[in-house]
KOLKELO-463544 format. One record per atom (N, C-alpha, C, CB): atom name; x, y negated, z negated. Coordinates in steps of 0.02 Angstrom, whole numbers, plus 50000, padded with zeros to 5 digits. Glycine has a CB too. Example, Ala and Ser with C-alpha at 12.3 -4.5 7.8 and 13.67 -1.06 7.14 Angstrom:
2
  name      x      y      z
     N  50660  50284  49610
    CA  50615  50225  49610
     C  50660  50165  49610
    CB  50565  50224  49548
     N  50642  50112  49646
    CA  50684  50053  49643
     C  50645  49998  49606
    CB  50704  50030  49714
END
This chain:
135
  name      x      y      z
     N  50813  49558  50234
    CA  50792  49577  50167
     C  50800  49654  50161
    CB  50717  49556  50152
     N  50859  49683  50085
    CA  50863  49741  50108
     C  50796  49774  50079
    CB  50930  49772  50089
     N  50767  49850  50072
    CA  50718  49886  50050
     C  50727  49908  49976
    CB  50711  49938  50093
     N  50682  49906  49933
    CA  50670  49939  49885
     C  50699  50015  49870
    CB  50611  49935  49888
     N  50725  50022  49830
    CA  50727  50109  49846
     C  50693  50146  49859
    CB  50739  50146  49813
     N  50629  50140  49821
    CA  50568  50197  49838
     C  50560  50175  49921
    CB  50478  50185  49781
     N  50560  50142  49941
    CA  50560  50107  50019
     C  50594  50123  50050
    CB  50567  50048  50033
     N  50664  50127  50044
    CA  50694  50212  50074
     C  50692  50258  50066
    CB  50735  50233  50077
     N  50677  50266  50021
    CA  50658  50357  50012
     C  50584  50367  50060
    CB  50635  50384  49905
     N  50533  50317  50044
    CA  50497  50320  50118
     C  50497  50340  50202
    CB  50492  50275  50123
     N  50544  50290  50191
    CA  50566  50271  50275
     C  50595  50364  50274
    CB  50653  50182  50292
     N  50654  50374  50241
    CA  50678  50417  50254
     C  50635  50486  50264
    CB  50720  50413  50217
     N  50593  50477  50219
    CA  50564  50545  50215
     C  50499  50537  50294
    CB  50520  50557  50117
     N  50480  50488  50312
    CA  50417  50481  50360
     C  50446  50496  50428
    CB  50379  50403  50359
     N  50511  50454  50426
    CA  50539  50463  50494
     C  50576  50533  50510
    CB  50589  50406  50505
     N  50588  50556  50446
    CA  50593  50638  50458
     C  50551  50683  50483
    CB  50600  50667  50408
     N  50490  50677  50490
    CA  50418  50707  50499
     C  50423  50699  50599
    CB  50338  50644  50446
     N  50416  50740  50611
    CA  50431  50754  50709
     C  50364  50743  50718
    CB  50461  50847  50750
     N  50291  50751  50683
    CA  50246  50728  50706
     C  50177  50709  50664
    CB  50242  50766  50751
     N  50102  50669  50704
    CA  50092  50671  50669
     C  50054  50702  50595
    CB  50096  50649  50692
     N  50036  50754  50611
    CA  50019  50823  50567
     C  50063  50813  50489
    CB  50056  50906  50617
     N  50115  50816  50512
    CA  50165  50826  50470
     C  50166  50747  50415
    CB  50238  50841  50522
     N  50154  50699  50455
    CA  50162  50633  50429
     C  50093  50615  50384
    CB  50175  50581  50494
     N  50045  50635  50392
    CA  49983  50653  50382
     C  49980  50689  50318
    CB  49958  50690  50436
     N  50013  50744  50319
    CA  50006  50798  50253
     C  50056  50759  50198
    CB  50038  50892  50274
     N  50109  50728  50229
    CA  50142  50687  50198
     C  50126  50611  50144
    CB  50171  50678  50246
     N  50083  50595  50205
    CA  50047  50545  50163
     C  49992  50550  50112
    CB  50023  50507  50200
     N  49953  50600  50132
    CA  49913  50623  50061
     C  49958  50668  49996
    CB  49846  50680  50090
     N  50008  50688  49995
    CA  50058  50702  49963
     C  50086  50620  49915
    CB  50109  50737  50022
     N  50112  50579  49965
    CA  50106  50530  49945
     C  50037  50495  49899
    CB  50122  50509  49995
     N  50005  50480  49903
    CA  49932  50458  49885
     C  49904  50493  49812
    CB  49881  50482  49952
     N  49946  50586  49797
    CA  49930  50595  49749
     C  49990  50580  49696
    CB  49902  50651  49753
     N  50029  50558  49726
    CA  50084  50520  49670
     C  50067  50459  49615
    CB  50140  50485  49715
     N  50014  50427  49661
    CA  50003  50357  49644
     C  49978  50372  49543
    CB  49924  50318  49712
     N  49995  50342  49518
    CA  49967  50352  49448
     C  49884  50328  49452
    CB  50016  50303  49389
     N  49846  50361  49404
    CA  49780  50329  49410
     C  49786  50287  49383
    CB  49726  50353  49392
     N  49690  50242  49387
    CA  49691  50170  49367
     C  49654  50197  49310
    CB  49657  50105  49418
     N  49631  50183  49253
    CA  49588  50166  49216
     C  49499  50146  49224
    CB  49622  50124  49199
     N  49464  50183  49185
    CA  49389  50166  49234
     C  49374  50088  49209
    CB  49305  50229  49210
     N  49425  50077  49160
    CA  49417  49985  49135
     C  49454  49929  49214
    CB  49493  49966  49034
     N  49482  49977  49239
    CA  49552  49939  49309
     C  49473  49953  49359
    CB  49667  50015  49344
     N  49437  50009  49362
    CA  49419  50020  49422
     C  49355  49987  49415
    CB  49421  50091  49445
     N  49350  49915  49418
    CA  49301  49876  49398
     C  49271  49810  49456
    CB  49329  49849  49331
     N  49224  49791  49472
    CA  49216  49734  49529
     C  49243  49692  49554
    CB  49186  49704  49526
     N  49275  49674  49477
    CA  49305  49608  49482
     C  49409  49635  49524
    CB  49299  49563  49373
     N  49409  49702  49510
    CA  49471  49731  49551
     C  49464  49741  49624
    CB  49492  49798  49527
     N  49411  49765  49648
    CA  49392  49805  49698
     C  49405  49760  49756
    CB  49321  49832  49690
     N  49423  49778  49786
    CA  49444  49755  49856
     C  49398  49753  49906
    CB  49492  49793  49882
     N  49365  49700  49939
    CA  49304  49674  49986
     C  49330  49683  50055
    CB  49280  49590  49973
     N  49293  49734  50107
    CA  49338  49730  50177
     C  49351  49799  50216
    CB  49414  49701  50159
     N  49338  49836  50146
    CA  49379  49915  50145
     C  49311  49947  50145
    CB  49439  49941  50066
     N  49309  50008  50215
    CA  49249  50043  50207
     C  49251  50101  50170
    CB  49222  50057  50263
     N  49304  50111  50129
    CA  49309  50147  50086
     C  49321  50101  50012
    CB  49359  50194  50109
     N  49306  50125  49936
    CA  49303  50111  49893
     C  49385  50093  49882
    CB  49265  50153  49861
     N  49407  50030  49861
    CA  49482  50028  49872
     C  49478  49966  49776
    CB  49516  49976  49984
     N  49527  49981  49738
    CA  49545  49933  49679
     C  49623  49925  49669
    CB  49512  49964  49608
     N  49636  49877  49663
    CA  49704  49827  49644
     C  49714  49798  49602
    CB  49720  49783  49675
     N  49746  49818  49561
    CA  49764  49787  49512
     C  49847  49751  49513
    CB  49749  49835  49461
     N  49856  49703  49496
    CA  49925  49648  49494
     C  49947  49651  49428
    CB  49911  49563  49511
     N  50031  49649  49416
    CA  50036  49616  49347
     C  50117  49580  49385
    CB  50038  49683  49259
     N  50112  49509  49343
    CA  50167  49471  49385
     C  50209  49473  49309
    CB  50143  49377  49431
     N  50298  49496  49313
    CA  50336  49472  49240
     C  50392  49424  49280
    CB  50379  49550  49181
     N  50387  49348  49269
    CA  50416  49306  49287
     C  50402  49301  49354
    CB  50473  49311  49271
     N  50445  49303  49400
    CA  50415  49309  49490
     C  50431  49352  49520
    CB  50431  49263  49541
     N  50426  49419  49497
    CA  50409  49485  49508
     C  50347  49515  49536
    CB  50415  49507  49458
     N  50328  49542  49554
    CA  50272  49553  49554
     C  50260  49636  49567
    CB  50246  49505  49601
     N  50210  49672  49525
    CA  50193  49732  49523
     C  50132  49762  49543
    CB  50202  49745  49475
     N  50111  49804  49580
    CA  50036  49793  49595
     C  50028  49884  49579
    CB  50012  49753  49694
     N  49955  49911  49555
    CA  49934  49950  49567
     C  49851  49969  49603
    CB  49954  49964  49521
     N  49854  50016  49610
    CA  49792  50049  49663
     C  49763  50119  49678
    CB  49812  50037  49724
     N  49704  50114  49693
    CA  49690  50169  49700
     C  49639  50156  49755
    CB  49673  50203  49639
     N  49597  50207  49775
    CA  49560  50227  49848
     C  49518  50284  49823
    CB  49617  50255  49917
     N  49444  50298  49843
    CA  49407  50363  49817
     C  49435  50403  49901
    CB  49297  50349  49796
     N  49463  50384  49954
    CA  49481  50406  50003
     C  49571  50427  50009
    CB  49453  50358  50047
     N  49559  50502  50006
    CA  49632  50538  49999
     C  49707  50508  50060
    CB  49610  50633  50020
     N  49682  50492  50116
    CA  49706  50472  50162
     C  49754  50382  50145
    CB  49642  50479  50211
     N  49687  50347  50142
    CA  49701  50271  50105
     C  49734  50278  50062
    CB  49649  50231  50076
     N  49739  50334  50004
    CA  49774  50313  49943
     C  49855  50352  49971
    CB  49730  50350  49857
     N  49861  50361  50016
    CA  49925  50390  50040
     C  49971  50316  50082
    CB  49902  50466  50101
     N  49937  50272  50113
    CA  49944  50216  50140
     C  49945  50189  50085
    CB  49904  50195  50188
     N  49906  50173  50050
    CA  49905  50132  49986
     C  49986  50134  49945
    CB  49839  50167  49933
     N  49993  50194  49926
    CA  50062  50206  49894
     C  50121  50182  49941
    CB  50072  50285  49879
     N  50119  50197  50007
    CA  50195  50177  50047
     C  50184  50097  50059
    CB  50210  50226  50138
     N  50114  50092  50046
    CA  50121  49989  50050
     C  50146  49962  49994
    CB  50043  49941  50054
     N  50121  50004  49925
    CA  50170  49968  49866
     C  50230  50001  49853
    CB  50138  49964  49796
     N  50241  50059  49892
    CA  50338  50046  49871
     C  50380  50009  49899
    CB  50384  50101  49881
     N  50347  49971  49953
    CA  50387  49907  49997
     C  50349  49855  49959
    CB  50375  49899  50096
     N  50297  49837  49916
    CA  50302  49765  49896
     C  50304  49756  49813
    CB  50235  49725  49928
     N  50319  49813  49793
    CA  50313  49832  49722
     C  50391  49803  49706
    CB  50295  49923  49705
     N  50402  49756  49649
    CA  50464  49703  49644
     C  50490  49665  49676
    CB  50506  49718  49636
     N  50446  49624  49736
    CA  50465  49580  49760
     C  50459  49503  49729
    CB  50441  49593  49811
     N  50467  49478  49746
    CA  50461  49390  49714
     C  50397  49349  49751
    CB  50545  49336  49738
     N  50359  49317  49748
    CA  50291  49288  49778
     C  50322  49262  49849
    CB  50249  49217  49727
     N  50376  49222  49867
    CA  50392  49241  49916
     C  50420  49274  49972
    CB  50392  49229  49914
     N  50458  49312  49957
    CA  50450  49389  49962
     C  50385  49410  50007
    CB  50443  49421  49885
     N  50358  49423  49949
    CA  50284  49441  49949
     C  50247  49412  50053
    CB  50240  49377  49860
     N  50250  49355  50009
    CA  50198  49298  50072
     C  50252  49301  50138
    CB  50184  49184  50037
     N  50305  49325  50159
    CA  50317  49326  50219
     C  50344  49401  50245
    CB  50362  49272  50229
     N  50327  49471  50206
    CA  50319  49530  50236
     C  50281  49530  50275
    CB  50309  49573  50206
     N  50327  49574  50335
    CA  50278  49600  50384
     C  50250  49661  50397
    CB  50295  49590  50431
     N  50193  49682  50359
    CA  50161  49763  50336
     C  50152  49776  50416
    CB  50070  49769  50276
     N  50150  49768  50466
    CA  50119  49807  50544
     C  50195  49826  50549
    CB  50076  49747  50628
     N  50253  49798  50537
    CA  50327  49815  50543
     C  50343  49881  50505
    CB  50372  49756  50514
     N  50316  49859  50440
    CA  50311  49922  50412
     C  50278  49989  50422
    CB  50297  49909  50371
     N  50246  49957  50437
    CA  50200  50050  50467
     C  50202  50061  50519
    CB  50121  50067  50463
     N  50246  50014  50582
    CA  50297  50032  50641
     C  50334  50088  50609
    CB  50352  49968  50667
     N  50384  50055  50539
    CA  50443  50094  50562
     C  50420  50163  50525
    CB  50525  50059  50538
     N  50388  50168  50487
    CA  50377  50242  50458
     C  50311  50283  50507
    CB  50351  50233  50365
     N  50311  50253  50577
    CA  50287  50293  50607
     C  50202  50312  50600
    CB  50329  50338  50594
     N  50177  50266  50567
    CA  50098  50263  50539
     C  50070  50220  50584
    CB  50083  50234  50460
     N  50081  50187  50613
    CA  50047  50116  50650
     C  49998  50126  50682
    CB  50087  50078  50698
     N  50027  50170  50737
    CA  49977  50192  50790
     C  49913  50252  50754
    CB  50029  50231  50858
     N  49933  50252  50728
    CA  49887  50311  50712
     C  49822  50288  50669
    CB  49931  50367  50668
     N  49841  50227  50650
    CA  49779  50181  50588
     C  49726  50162  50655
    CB  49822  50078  50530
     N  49672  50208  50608
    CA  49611  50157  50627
     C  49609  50103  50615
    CB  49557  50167  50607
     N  49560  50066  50675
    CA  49528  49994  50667
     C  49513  49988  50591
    CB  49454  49983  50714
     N  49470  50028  50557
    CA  49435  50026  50485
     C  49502  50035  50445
    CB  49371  50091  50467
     N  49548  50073  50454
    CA  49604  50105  50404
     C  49655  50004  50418
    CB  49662  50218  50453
     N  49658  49986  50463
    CA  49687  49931  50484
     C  49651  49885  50408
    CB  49663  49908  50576
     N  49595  49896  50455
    CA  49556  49813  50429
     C  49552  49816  50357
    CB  49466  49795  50458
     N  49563  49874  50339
    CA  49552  49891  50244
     C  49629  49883  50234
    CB  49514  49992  50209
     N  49662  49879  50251
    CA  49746  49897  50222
     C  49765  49791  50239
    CB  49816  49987  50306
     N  49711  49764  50303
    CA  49736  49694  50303
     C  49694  49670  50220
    CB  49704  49643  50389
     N  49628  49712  50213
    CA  49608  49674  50147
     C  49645  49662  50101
    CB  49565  49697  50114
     N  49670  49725  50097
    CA  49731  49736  50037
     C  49758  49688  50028
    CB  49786  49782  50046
     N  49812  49674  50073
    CA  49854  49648  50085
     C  49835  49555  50065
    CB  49871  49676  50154
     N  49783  49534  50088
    CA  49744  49481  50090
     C  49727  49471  50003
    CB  49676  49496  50145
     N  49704  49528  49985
    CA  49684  49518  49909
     C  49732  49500  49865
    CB  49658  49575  49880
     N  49806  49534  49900
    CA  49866  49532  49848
     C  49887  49462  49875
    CB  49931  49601  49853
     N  49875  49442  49945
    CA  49900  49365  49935
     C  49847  49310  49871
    CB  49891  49327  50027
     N  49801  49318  49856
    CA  49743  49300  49816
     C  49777  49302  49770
    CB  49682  49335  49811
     N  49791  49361  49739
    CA  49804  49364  49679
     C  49876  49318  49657
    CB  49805  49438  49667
     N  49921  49319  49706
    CA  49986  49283  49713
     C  49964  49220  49703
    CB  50026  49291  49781
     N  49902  49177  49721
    CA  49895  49117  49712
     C  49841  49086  49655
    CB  49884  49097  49773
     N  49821  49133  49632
    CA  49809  49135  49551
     C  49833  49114  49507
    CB  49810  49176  49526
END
């Protein structure tokens, strides 16, 4: 499956980064790209259960597309947050249901570096957007 563009421009730009400092300043760089949500989006029924930080998702599917947005009150998360939806942002539901996000944050060099908590909130994510896929 080839990548999204913004998904290379990712890859390209992370794996450019020699360390992780650099990958780091990068990703909160990233994170303030993300467009905001709306305080109507940033609501219970969005919010993502799992995440020890405040995390909301919002989906919109046109045909079997699928588009997701997000945000994080944590500068770090919303930098992860953004490089997770430029790899699943226009994919098709299945698509979707057989990415492998730990592959992904292999190859842009993030993997090791996620906390247990930064893990287990990015599997919520991920978990919520399968939810929403079966909606």
């Amino acid at each position: 499956m080839s990548l999204p563009t913004a998904a290379e421009q990712a890859l390209e730009a992370f794996t450019a980064c020699p360390g992780w400092e650099q990958r780091a300043r990068l990703l909160m760089q990233w994170g303030e790209r993300l467009p905001p949500l709306s305080e109507a989006d940033c609501c219970e029924s969005n919010r993502v259960h799992g995440c020890e930080s405040q995390v909301w998702l919002v989906a919109q599917r046109q045909g079997d597309i699928w588009q997701f947005r997000a945000t994080s009150d944590a500068r770090l998360l919303r930098g992860l947050l953004a490089v997770l939806l430029v790899r699943v942002n226009g994919l098709a539901a299945h698509e979707l249901a057989s990415l492998d996000l730990q592959g992904w944050f292999n190859q842009l060099g993030l993997a090791r570096q996620l906390s247990p908590s930064r893990s287990n909130g990015l599997q919520a994510v991920l978990q919520r957007m399968q939810q929403l896929l079966e909606e």
